[in-house]
C-alpha positions in Angstrom: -28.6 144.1 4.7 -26.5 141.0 4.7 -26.9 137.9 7.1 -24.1 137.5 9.4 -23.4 134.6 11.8 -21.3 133.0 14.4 -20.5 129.8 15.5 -20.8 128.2 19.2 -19.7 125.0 20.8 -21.2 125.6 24.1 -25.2 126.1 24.1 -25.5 128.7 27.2 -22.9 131.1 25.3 -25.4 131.3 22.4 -27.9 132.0 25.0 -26.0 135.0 26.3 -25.1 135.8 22.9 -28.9 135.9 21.6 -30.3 138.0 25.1 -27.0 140.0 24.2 -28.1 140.6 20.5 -31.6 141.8 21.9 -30.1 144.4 24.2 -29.0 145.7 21.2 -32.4 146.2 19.4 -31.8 143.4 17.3 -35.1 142.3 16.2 -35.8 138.6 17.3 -37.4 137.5 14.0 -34.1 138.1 13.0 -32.4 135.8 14.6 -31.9 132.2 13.9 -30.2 128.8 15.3 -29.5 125.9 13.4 -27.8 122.4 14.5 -26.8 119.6 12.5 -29.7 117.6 14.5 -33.0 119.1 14.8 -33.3 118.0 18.1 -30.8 120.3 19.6 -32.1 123.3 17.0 -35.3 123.3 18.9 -33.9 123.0 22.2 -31.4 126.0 21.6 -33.9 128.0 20.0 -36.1 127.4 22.2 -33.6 128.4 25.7 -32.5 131.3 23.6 -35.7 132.7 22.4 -34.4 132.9 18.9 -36.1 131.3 15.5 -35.4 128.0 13.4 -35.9 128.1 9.4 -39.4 127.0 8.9 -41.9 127.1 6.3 -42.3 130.9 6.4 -38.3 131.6 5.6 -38.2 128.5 3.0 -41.4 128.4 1.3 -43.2 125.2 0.1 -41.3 124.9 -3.0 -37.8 124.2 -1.0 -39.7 122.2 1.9 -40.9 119.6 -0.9 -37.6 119.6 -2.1 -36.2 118.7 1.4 -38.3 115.6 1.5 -35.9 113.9 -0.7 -32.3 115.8 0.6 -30.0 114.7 2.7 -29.3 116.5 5.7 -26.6 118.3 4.4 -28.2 119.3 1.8 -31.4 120.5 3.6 -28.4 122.5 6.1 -27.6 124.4 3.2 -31.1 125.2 1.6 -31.4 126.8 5.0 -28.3 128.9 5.0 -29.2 129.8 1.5 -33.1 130.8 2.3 -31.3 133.0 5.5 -29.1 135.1 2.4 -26.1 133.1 2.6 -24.6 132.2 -1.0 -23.8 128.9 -2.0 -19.8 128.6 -1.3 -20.6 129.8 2.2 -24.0 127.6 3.1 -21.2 125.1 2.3 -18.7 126.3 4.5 -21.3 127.0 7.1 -22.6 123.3 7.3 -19.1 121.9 7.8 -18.8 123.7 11.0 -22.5 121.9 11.8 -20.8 118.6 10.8 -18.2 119.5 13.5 -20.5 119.9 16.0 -20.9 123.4 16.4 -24.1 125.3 16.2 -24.7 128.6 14.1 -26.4 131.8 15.9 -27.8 133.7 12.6 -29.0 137.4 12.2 -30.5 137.5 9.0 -30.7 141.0 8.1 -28.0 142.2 10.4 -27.3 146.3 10.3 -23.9 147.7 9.3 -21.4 147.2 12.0 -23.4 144.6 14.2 -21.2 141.9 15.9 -22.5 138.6 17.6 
């Protein structure tokens, strides 16, 4: 199963969207947030009841690497570690630098939409 994701300006629609995705039997460890400031990661995750990348999704080989990234760079490690490939973790933390956040299912079933 591939990841898919969508991307949200407003943080109450990614709310509805996550309760939304639950209805649906989508399981919650499944389902990830991530800002361009951590800050506001939590805090979404958090009102959503949906999961950051952590330690358990990158490993300690790719946290010790982040100690010396940038924050791009560590946006994309986490796309990357949630199945995205490279040209798309890319793509994916431009929209970040724009301001919007991205609701993630990581292993989404055929045909699921957010």
């Amino acid at each position: 199963m591939n990841p898919i994701y969508k991307p949200f300006s407003n943080d109450e629609e990614i709310v509805n969207a996550v309760q939304s995705l639950q209805s649906k039997g989508v399981d919650e460890d499944d389902i990830y947030v991530i800002a361009h400031d951590k800050d506001r990661t939590k805090r979404v995750a958090d009102n959503a009841d949906a999961n950051t990348v952590g330690m358990k999704e990158q490993g300690m080989d790719t946290q010790v690497k982040n100690v010396f990234r940038s924050t791009g760079d560590k946006l994309r490690a986490q796309f990357k570690e949630l199945g995205f490939s490279e040209p798309m973790a890319e793509e994916l933390e431009e929209k970040l630098d724009k301001g919007q956040v991205i609701l993630v299912v990581k292993d989404a079933r055929p045909g699921l939409a957010i």
